[in-house]
C-alpha positions as CSV (number, residue, x, y, z in Angstrom):
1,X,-98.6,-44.1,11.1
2,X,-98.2,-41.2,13.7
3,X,-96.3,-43.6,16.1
4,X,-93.9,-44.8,13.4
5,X,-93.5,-40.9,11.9
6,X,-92.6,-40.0,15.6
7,X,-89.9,-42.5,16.1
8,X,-88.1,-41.8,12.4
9,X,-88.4,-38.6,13.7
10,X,-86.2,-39.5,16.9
11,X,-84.0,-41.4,14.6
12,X,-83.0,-38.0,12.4
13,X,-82.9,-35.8,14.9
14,X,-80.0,-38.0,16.5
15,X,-78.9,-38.6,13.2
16,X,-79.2,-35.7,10.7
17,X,-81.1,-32.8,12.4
18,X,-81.1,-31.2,9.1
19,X,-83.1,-33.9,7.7
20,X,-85.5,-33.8,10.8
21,X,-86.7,-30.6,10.5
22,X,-87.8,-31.1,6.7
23,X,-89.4,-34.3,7.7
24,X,-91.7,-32.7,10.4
25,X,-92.5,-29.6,7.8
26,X,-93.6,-32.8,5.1
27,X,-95.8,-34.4,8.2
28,X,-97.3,-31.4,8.8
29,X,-97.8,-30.4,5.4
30,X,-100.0,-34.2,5.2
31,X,-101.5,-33.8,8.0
32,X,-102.9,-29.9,7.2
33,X,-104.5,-31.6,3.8
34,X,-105.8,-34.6,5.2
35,X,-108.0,-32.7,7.9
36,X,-109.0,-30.5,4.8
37,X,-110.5,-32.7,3.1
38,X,-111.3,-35.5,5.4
39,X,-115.2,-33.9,5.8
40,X,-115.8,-33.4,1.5
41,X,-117.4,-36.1,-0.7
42,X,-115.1,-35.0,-3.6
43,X,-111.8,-32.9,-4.2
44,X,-110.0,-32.0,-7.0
45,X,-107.2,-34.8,-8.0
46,X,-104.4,-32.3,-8.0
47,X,-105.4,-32.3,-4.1
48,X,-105.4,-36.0,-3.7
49,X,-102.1,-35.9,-6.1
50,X,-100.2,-33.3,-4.1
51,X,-101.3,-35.7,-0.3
52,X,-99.5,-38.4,-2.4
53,X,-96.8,-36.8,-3.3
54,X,-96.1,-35.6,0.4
55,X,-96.5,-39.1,1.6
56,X,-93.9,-40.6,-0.8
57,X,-91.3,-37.9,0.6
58,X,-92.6,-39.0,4.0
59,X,-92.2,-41.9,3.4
60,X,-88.6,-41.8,1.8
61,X,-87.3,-40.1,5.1
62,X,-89.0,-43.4,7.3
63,X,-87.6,-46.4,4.5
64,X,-84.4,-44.5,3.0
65,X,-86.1,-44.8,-0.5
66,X,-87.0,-43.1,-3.6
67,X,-90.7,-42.8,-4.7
68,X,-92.2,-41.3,-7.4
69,X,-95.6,-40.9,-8.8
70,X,-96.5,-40.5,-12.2
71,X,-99.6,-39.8,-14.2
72,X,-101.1,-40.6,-17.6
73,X,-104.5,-39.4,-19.1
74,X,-105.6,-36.4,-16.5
75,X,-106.8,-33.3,-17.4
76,X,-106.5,-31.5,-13.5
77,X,-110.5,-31.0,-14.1
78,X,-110.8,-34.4,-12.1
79,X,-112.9,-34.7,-8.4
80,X,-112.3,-37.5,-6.8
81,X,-113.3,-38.8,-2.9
82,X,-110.6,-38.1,-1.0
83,X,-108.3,-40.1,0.6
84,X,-109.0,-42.9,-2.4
85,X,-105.7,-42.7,-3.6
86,X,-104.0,-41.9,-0.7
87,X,-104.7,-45.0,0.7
88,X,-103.2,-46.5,-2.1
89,X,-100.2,-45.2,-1.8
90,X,-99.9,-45.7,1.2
91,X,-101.2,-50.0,0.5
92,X,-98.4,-49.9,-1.8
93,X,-95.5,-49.3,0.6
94,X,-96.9,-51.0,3.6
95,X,-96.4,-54.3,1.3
96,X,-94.8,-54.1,-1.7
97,X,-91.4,-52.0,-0.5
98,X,-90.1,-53.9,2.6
99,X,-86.4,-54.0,1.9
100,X,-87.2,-52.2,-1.8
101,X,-85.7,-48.7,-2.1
102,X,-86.6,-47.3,-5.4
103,X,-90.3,-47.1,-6.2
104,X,-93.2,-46.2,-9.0
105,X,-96.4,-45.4,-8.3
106,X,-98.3,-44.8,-11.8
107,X,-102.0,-43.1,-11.7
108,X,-103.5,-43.8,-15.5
109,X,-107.5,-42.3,-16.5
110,X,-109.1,-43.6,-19.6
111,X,-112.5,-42.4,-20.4
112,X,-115.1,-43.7,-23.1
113,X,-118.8,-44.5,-24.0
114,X,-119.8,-43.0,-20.6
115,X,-117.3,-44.2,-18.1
116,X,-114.3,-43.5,-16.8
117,X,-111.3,-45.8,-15.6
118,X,-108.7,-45.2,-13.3
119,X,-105.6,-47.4,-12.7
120,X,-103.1,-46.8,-10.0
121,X,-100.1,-49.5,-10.5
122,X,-96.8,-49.4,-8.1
123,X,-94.1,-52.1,-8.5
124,X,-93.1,-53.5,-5.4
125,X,-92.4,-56.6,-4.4
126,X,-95.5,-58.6,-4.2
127,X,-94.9,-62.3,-3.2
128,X,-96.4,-65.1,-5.5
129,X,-98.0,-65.5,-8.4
130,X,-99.8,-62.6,-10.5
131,X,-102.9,-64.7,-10.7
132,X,-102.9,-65.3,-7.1
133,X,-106.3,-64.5,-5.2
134,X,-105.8,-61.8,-2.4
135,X,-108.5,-60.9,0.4
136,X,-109.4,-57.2,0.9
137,X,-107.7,-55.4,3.8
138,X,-108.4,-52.2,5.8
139,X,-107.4,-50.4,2.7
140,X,-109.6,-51.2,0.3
141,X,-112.5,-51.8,2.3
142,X,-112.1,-47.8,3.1
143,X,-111.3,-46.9,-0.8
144,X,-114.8,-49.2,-1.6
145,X,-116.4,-47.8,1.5
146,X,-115.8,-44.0,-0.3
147,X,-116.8,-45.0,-3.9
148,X,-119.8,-46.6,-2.2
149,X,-120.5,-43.4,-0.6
150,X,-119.7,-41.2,-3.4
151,X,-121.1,-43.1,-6.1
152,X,-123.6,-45.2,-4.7
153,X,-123.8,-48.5,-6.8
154,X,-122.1,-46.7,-10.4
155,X,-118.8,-48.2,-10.2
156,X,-116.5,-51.4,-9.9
157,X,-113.0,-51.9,-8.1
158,X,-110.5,-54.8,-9.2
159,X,-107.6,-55.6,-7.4
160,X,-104.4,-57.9,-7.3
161,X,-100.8,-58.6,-8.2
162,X,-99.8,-58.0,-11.8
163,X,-96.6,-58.9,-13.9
164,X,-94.3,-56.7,-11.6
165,X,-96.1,-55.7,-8.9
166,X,-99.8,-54.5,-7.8
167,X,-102.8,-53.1,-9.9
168,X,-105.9,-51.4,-8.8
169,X,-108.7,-50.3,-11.1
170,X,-112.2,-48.5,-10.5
171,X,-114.2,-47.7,-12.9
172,X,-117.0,-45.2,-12.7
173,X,-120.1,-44.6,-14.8
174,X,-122.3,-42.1,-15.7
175,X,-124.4,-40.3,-13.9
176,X,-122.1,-40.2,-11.5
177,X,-119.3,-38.4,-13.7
178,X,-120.0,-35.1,-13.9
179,X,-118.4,-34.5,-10.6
């Protein structure tokens, strides 16, 4: 990520300085939060929200895109481990917006009966059929690896393509909710 930032980087400065300069204020911006947070078992999702959102414009700089993230169901109360959704985001681009240049991330919670559920859809390209199986990659292992850690064994993680593009949903259960 670092290496690939630094040569977009070269890339604007030759280009449009203007641009540069806003693009090393973002990387710095996500760098400052991630070494925040990169120690605490949960922060608040307005936290985790705002490293997304400095990502995406990250991210639009690199791939000469649009990206934006959207959310359903959250009341800003929300902890969550950090770096979960994050890593998402980051999933999502790395292989669903190759030669893509508009994209949605959607972040939806719905809570009942003791549990709560949190689906983070984006709608890149995903090659194949929805029902196709998919391995876990570096990704996911680390967003299990931090639910595992966070909520020992009080929660469940789905993930594959879906009718136009990529679903992820984890769902946590009491006792572990009051966080």
């Amino acid at each position: 990520f670092i290496l690939i930032s630094l040569v977009s980087l070269q890339e604007l400065i030759d280009l449009i300085p203007g641009k540069a300069a806003d693009f090393v204020v973002q990387l710095a911006d996500e760098f400052k939060l991630v070494s925040k947070v990169a120690d605490q078992q949960f922060i608040p999702i307005e936290d985790e929200l705002h490293m997304c959102r400095i990502h995406l414009r990250i991210m639009e700089y690199r791939k000469d895109a649009k990206f934006e993230l959207k959310t359903n169901g959250l009341t800003g109360n929300e902890t969550v481990p950090p770096g979960i959704f994050h890593t998402l985001v980051e999933n999502g681009i790395t292989h669903g917006y190759g030669n893509k240049r508009i994209g949605q991330f959607l972040l939806s919670k719905t809570q009942n009966n003791g549990h709560i559920e949190y689906t983070f859809f984006n709608d890149g390209e995903i090659n194949g059929s929805p029902n196709e199986s998919s391995s876990k990659g570096t990704g996911l292992k680390y967003v299990e690896a931090r639910l595992k850690g966070a909520y020992k064994n009080n929660w469940k993680l789905e993930s594959g393509k879906t009718d136009g593009g990529w679903k992820v949903t984890f769902g946590i259960k009491k006792p572990y909710l009051d966080n």
